[in-house]
C-alpha positions in Angstrom: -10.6 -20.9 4.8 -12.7 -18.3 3.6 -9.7 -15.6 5.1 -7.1 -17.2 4.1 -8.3 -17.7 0.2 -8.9 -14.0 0.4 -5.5 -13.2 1.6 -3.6 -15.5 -0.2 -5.1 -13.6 -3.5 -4.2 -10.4 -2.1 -0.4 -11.2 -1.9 -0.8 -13.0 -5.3 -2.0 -9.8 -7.0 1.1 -7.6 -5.1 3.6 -10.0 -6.9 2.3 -9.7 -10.2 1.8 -5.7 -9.8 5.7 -5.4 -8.7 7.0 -7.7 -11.5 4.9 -5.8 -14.5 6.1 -1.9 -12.6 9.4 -3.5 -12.7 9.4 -4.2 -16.8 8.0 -0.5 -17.5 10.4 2.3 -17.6 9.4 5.5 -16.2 10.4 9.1 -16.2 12.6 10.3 -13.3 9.3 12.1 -11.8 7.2 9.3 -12.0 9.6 6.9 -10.4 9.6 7.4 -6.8 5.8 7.3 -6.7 5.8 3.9 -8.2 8.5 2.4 -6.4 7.0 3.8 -3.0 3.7 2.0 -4.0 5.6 -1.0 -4.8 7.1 -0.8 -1.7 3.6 -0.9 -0.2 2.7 -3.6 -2.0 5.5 -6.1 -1.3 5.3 -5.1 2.2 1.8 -5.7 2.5 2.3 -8.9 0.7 5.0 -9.8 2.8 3.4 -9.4 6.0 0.0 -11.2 4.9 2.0 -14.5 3.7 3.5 -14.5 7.1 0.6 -13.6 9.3 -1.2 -16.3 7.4 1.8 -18.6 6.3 1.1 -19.1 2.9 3.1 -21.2 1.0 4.2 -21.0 -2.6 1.2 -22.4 -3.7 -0.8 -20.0 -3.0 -1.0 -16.7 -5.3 -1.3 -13.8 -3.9 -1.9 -10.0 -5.9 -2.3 -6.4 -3.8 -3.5 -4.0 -6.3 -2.2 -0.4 -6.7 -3.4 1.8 -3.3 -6.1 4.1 -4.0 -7.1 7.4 -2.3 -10.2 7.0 0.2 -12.7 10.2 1.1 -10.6 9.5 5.0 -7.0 11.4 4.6 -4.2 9.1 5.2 -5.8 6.3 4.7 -6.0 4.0 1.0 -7.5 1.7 0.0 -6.2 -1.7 -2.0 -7.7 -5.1 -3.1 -6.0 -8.4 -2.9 -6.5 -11.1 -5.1 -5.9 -14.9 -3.5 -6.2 -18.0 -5.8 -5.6 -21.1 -3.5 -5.7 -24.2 -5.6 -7.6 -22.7 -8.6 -10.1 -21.1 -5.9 -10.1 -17.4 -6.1 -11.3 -13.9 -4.0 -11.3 -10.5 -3.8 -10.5 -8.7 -0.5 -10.9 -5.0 0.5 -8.3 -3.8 2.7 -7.5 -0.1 3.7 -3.9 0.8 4.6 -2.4 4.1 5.9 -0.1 6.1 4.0 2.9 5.4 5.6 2.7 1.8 5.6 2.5 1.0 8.8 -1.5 0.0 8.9 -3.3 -2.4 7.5 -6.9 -3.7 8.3 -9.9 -5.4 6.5 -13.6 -4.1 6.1 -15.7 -1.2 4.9 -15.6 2.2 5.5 -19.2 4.0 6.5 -19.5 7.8 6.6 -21.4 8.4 10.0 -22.6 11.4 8.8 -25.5 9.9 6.0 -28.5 7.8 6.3 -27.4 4.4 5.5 -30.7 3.4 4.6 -31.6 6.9 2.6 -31.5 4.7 -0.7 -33.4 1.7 0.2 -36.4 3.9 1.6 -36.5 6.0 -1.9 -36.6 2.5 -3.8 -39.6 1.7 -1.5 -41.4 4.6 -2.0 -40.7 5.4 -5.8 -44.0 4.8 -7.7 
């Protein structure tokens, strides 16, 4: 349940996003940068509702992409309220589209723990 309230509010989020880009007029430079992230969106959307068959019931919102420290790859919350229950999901996505998975990114190269030991030792 807990995945699928999370993904339902992901798609929920998309829709709204693509309705309020669609209201806004933009210059001709700004245009094809918002409808490719629109694009994005829907599709993301899209492929969530049917991975997870969501229903119209369920809302479901993917936030605007956002640039990770990893090239390629973004990074996007979903929103999904399932009968007034509601979550926020992480998910990455590639550039292009074509990728999409859930979780955190950790950089290999620091001490995960480098802030927990200072907090121990701090007077």
């Amino acid at each position: 349940m807990n995945k699928a309230l999370t993904l339902a509010l992901i798609l929920a989020l998309s829709a709204t996003a693509s309705r309020a880009q669609g209201q806004h007029t933009q210059s001709a430079v700004v245009a094809p940068a918002a409808s490719a992230t629109s694009a994005t969106q829907k599709s993301i959307e899209a492929y969530l509702r049917h991975l997870y068959a969501f229903g119209p019931n369920v809302t479901l919102v993917v936030g605007p992409p956002r640039p990770t420290n990893v090239e390629g790859l973004l990074e996007t919350t979903i929103d999904l309220t399932i009968d007034g229950n509601k979550q926020t999901v992480k998910f990455h996505v590639s550039k292009d589209g074509r990728f999409l998975f859930q979780g955190e990114l950790s950089d290999l190269t620091k001490d995960p723990l480098a802030q927990n030991r200072s907090a121990i030792r701090a007077p």
